[in-house]
C-alpha positions in Angstrom: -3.7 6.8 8.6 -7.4 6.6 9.6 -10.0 4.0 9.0 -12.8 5.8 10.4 -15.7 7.3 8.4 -16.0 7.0 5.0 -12.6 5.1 4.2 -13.7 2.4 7.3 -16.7 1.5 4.9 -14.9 1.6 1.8 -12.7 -0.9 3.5 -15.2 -2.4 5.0 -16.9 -3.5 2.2 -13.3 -4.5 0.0 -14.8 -1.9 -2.5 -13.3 -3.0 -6.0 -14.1 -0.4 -9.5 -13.3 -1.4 -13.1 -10.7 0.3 -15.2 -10.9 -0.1 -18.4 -8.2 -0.4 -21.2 -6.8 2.8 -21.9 -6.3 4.3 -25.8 -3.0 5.7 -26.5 -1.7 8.2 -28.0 -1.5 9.3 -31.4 1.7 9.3 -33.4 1.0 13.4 -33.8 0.5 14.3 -30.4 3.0 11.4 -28.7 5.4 13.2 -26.5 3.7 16.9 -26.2 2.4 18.3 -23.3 5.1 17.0 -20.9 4.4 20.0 -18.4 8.0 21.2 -18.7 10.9 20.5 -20.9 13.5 18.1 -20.1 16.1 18.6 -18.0 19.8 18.5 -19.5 21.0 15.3 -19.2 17.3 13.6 -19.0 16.5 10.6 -21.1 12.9 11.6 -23.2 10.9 8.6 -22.7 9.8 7.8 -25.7 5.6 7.7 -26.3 3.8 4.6 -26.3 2.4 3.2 -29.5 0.2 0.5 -27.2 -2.9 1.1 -25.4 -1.7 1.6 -21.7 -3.9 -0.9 -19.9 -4.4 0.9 -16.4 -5.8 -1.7 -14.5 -4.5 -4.9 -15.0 -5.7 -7.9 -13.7 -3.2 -9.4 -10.5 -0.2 -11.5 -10.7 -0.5 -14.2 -9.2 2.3 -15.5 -7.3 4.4 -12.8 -9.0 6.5 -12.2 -5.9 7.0 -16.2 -4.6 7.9 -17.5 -8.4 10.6 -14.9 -9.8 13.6 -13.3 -8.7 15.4 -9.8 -9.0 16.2 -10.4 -12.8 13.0 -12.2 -13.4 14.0 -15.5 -13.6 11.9 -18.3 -11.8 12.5 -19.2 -8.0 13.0 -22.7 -7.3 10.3 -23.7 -4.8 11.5 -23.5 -1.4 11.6 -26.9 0.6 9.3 -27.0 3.7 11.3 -25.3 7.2 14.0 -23.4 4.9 12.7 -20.1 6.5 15.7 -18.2 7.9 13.6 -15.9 10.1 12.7 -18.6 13.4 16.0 -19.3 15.5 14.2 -20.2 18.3 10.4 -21.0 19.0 8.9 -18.3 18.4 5.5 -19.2 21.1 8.3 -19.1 24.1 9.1 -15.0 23.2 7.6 -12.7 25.7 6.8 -9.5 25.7 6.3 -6.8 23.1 8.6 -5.7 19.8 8.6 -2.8 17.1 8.9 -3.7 13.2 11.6 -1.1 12.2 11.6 -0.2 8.7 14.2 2.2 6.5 11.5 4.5 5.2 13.3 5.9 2.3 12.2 5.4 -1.0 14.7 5.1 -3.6 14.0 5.7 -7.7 14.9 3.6 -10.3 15.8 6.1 -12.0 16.7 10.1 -12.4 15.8 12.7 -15.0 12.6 10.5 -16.2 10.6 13.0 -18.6 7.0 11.7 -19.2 6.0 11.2 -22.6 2.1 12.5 -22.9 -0.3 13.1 -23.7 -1.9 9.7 -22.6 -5.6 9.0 -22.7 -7.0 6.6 -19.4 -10.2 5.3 -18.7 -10.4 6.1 -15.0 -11.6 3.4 -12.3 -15.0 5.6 -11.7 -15.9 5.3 -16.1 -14.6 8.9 -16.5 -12.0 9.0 -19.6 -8.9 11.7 -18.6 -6.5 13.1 -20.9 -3.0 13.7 -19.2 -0.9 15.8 -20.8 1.1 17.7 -18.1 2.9 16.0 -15.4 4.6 18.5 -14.2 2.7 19.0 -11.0 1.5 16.0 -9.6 -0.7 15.3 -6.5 -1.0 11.4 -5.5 -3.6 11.1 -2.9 -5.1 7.6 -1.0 -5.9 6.3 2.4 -2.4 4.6 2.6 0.0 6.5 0.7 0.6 3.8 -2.3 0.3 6.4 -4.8 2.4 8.7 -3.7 5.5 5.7 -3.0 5.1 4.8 -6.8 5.3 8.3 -7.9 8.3 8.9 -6.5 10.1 5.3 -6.8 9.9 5.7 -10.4 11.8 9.0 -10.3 9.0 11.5 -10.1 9.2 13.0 -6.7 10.2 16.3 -7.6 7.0 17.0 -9.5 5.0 15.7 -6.6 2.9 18.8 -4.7 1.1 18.2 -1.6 0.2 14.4 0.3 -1.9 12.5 2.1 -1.5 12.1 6.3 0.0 8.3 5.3 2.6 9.6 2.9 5.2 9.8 5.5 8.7 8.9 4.3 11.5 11.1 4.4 11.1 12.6 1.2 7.9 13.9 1.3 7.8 15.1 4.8 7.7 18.9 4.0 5.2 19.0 1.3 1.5 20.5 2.3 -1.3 18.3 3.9 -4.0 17.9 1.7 -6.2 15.1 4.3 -6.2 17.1 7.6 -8.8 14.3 8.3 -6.8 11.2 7.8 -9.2 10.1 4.5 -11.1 13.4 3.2 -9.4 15.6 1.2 -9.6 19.1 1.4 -10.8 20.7 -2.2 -9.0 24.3 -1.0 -5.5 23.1 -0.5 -5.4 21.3 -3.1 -6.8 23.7 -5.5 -4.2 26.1 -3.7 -1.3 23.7 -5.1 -2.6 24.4 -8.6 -2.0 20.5 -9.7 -1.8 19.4 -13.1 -2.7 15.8 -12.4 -4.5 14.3 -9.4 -3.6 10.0 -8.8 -6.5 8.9 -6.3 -8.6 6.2 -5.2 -12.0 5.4 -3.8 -10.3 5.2 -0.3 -10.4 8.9 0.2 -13.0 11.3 -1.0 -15.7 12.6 -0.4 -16.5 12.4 -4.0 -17.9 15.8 -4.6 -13.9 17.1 -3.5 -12.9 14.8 -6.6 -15.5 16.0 -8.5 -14.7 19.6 -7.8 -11.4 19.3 -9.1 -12.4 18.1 -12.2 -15.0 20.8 -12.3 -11.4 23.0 -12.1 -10.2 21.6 -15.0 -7.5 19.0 -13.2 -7.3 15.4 -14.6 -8.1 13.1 -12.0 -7.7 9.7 -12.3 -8.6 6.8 -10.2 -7.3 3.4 -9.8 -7.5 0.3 -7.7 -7.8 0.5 -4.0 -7.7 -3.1 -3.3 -4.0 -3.9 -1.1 -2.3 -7.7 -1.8 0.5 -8.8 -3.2 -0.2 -9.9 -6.1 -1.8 -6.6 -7.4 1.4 -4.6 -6.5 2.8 -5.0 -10.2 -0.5 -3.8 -11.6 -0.4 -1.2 -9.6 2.9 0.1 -10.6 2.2 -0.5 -14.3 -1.5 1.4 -14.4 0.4 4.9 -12.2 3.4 4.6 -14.8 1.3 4.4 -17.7 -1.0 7.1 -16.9 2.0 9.5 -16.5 3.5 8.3 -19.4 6.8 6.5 -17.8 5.7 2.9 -18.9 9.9 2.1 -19.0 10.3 3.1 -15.5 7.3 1.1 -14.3 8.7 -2.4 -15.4 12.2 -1.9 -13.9 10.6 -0.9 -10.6 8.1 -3.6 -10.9 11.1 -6.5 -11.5 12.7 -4.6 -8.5 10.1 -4.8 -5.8 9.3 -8.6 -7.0 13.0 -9.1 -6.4 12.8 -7.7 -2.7 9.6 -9.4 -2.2 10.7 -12.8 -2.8 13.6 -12.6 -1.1 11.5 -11.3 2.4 9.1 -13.9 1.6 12.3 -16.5 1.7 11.9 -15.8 5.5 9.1 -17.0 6.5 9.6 -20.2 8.3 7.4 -23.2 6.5 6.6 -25.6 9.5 3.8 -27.7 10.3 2.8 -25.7 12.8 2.4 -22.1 11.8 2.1 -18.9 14.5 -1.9 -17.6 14.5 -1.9 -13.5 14.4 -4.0 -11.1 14.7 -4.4 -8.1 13.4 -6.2 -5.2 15.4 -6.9 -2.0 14.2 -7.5 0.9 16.9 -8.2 4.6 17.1 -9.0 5.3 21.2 -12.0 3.4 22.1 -14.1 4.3 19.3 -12.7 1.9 16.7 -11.8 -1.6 18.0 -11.5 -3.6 14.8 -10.2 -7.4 14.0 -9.0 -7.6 10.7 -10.2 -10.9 7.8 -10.0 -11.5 4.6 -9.3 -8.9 2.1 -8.2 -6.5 4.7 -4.5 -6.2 3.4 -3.3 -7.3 7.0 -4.5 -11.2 5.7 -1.7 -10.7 3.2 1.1 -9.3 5.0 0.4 -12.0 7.8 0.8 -15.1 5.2 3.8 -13.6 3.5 5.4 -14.2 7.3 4.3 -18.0 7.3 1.7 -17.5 9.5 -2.1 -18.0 9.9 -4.3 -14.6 10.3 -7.3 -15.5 12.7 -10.2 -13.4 11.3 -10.2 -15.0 8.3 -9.3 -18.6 10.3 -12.5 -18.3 12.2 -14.6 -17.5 9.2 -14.7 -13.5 9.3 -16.1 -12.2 5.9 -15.7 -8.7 5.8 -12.4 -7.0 5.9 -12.8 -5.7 9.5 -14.7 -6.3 12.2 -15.8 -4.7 15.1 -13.9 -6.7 18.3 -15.9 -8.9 20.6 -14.2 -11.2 23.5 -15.8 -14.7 22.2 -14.4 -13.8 18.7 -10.6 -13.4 20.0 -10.9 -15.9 22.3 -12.0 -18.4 19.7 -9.2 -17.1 17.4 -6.1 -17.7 19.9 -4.3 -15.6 18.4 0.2 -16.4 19.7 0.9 -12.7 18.1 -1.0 -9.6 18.0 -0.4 -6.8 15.3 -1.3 -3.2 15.5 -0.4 -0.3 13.8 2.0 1.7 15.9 0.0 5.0 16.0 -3.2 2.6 17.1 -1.5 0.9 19.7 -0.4 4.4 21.2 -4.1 6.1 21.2 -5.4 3.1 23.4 -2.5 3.6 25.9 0.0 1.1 25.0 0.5 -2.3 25.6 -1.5 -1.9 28.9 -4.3 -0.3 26.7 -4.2 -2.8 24.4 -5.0 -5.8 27.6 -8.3 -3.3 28.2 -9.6 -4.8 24.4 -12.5 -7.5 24.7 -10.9 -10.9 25.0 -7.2 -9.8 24.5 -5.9 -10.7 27.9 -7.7 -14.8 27.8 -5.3 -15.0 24.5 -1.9 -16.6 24.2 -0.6 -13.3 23.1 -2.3 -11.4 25.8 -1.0 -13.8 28.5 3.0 -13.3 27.3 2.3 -9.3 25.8 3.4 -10.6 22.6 2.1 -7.5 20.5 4.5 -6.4 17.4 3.6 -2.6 16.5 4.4 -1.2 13.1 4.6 2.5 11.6 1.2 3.1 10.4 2.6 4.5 6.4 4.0 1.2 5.4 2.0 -1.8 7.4 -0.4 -1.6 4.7 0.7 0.2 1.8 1.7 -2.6 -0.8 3.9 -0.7 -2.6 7.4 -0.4 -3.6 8.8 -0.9 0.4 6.8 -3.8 0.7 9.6 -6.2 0.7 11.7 -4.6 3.3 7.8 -4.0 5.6 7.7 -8.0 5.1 11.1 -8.4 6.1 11.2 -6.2 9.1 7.9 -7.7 10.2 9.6 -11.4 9.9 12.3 -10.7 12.0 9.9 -8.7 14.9 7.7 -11.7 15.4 10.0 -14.2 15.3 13.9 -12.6 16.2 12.3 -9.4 18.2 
């Protein structure tokens, strides 16, 4: 995954597009156009009579107040974190967050029901009515992770460079460049339905499919917790599998609130930072609304751009800034870490090496498809990232 170019200033800026409801549809053409008939054995979903709502507002608190089955959590009592044995300030030295990349369905033999009607996130209305080749295209692979946890991965075509679990390794490249899609290979894939977001483009390539006659449909690039069920709901909706959607919504709230359980609640929380690299030409300290906020609270801890009054998602790294910020642990995305040359590399950044991390090395990596994909993995990325800063 890139944030250079174009995706740097769409996350730059915390870009954020309406969707509007969507209409259903009717009770004449509910259930046609599936793409393909069902499989024996399959279970016909049957068509909504509702208007599929693609872009629903964010739950708050969805993953800290309910359980697997929905009920309500009782509130967990300050320090009964499971993750800190020991303190975690006295652990030296580097550690890797190590997460099982597969991603499992909910369910098998799911058979759309479309034709559904949605009001995509640029103000373009798109008809759907065969699912039968999907392409799910964004800047950190959500799409794609929802598509095929709700049982869909068989349809799928092509990915982005971020889609990059075990599942969809062998499927074609359609963002040589990280965040811009190429028009010709996916054009090439003959898609029936394109799932995207404004965190690739350029927008001309999305307008050129639809030029082609593909439904493309965008939806909400904006990565926290609370807008994972949404999410799901709006990429289940448009392709007609509204069932599957809810169980694997009330399964990744489940594993959410059990990695959140973790996280020890002391007085005295750790202070990370999150740095985003690529070689020496991007150098950037995550803040607010940069996704990396979020995964760094859901571990108990304080993130430092957005402690030291940061107001863009990322910002370009300066030594008074990190030095102010203190941070005890330093994130980075695996990939990142590697193009500056490692750990040593990483000592080279302004300020790193006059920081309580820098002085004891304490820099966790993470595989660059899942840090920041706030999807369906995102308990298991939460609990992996628990345990590598404070039982590496």
């Amino acid at each position: 995954m890139a944030l250079g170019g174009r995706g740097l200033v769409v996350a730059a800026a915390g870009l954020l597009v309406g969707l509007a409801a969507c209409v259903a549809p009717s009770d004449e053409t509910a259930g046609e156009g599936t793409g393909a008939p069902p499989p024996a054995g399959s279970t016909q979903v049957a068509a909504t009579t509702e208007p599929v709502d693609a872009c629903q507002d964010p739950v708050e608190g969805f993953a800290v107040t309910v359980d697997a089955d929905g009920e309500p959590l009782p509130e967990r009592p300050a320090g009964s974190g499971s993750a800190a044995e020991q303190d975690p300030r006295e652990i030296l030295g580097p550690s890797t967050a190590t997460v099982d990349q597969t991603v499992f369905p909910v369910a098998d033999d799911v058979t759309p029901a479309l034709p559904v009607t949605v009001h995509s996130c640029d103000g373009e209305t798109v008809v759907i009515d065969d699912a039968s080749r999907i392409l799910a295209v964004d800047l950190y692979g959500t799409l794609a992770e929802i598509v095929f946890s709700l049982g869909l991965g068989d349809r799928v075509v092509g990915r982005d460079a971020s889609t990059g679990f075990p599942q969809a390794a062998d499927l074609p490249l359609v963002t040589p460049g990280g965040h811009d899609m190429n028009a010709e290979a996916i054009l090439e894939l003959d898609p029936t339905v394109v799932l995207t977001d404004a965190s690739v483009g350029p927008p001309e390539v999305q307008q050129q499919l639809r030029d082609a006659g593909i439904p493309v449909v965008f939806f909400d690039d904006a990565r926290d917790l609370d807008r994972i069920p949404s999410q799901i709901r709006a990429v289940a909706g448009a392709l007609g599998v509204p069932e599957a959607g809810e169980q694997l919504v009330e399964r990744t709230s489940g594993e959410i609130a059990d990695a959140l359980a973790l996280a020890p609640a002391g007085a005295d929380p750790l202070r990370i930072a999150f740095l985003y690299t690529r070689g020496g030409m991007v150098q950037l300290l995550a803040g607010p609304g940069s996704g990396a906020d979020a995964m760094i609270r859901s571990i108990g801890a304080v993130d430092v751009g957005t402690d030291i009054g940061l107001d863009r998602p990322f910002t370009q790294i300066t030594s008074e800034a990190l030095i102010e910020a203190a941070p005890d642990v330093i994130i980075m995305m695996t990939k990142g870490l590697e193009s500056i040359g490692g750990v040593d590399g990483m000592l080279k950044l302004p300020g790193v090496a006059q920081t309580p991390a820098g002085e004891k090395l304490r820099v966790v990596d993470m595989a660059d498809s899942v840090l920041l994909s706030f999807g369906p993995r995102t308990g298991r990325t939460i609990e992996a990232l628990a345990h590598a800063v404070y039982q590496p």
